[in-house]
C-alpha positions as CSV (number, residue, x, y, z in Angstrom):
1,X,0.0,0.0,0.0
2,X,1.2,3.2,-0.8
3,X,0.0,6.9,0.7
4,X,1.6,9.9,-1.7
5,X,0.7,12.7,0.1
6,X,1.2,16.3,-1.7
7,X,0.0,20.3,-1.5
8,X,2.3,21.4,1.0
9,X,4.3,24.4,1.0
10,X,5.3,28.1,2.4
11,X,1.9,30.2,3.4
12,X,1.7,33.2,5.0
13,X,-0.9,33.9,8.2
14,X,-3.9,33.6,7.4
15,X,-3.5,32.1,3.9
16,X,-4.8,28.7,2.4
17,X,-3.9,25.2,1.7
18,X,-5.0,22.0,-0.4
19,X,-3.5,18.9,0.7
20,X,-4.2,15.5,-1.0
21,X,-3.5,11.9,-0.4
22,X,-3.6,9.1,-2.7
23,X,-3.7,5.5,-1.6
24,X,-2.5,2.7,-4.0
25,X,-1.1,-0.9,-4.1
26,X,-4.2,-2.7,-3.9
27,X,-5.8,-1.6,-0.8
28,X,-9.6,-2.5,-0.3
29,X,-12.6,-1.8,1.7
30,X,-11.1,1.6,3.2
31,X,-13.1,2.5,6.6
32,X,-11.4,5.4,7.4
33,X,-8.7,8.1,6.2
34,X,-7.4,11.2,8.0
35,X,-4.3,13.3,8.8
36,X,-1.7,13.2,11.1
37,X,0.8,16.2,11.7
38,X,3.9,16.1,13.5
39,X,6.0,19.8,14.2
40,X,9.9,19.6,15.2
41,X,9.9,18.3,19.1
42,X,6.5,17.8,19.5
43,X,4.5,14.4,19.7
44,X,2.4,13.8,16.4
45,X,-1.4,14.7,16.6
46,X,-4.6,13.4,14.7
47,X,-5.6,16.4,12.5
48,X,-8.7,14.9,11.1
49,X,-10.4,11.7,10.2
50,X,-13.2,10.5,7.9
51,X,-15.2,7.1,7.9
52,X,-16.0,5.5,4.6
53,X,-19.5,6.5,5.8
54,X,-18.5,10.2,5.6
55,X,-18.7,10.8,9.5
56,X,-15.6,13.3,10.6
57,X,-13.3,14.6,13.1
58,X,-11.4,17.4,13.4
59,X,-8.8,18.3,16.2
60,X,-9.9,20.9,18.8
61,X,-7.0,23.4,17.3
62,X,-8.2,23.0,13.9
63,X,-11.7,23.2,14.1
64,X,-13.6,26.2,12.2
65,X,-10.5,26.3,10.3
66,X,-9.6,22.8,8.1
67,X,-12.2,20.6,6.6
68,X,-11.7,17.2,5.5
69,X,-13.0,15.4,3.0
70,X,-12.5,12.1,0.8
71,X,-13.3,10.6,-3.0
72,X,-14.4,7.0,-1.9
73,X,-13.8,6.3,-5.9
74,X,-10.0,7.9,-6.2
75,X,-9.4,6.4,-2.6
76,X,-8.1,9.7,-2.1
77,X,-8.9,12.2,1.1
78,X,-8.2,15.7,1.2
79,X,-7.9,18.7,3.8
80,X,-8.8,22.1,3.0
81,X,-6.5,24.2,5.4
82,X,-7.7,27.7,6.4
83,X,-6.7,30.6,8.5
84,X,-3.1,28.9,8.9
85,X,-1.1,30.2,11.9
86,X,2.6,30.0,12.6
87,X,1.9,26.9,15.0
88,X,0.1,25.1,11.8
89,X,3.5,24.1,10.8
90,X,4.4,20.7,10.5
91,X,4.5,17.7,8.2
92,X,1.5,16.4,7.2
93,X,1.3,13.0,6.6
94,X,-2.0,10.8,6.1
95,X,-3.4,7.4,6.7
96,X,-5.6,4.8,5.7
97,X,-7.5,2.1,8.2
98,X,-8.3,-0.9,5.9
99,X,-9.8,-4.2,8.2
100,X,-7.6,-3.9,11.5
101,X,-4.8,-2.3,9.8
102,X,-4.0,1.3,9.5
103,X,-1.2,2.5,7.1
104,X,0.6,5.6,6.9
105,X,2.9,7.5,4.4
106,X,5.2,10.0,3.8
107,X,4.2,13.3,4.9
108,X,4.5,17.0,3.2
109,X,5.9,19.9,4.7
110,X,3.6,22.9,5.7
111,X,5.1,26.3,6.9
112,X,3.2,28.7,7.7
113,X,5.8,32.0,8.0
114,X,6.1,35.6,7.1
């Protein structure tokens, strides 16, 4: 199974961004996909999550501000970041809970800086 996460990038306050997450390899009957973000010396945190059935959740810090969503038929899920602040910064990575497993990829860098 594969996760290519992409979108990240430099923002300023206040701006916007799109970040995407493929899943490949031959993965079937996805329950759930979310987001994970991880800044330098902190533990990683759940972002936001998404049931097959469309149900969500969204971290306290993020609420108001990033939606998530998902294309059942791309196996892809997405998360509309906005109002970034400085303490948004981190890389982004995403997941995929298929059965009793849940897989994880590589993760994209978002800085949110003047």
């Amino acid at each position: 199974v594969q996760l290519q996460a992409s979108g990240g990038g430099l923002v300023q306050p206040g701006g916007s961004l799109r970040l995407s997450c493929a899943a490949s390899g031959g993965i079937f009957n996805i329950n759930a996909m979310g987001w994970y973000r991880q800044a330098p010396g902190k533990q990683r945190e759940l972002v936001a999550g998404i049931t097959s059935g469309g149900s969500t959740i969204l971290a306290d810090s993020v609420k108001g501000r990033f939606t998530i969503s998902r294309d059942g038929a791309r196996n892809t899920v997405y998360l509309q970041m906005n109002s970034l602040k400085p303490e948004d910064t981190a890389v982004y990575s995403c997941y995929v809970d298929s059965g009793s497993r849940r897989y994880g990829g590589q993760g994209t860098q978002v800085t949110v800086s003047s």
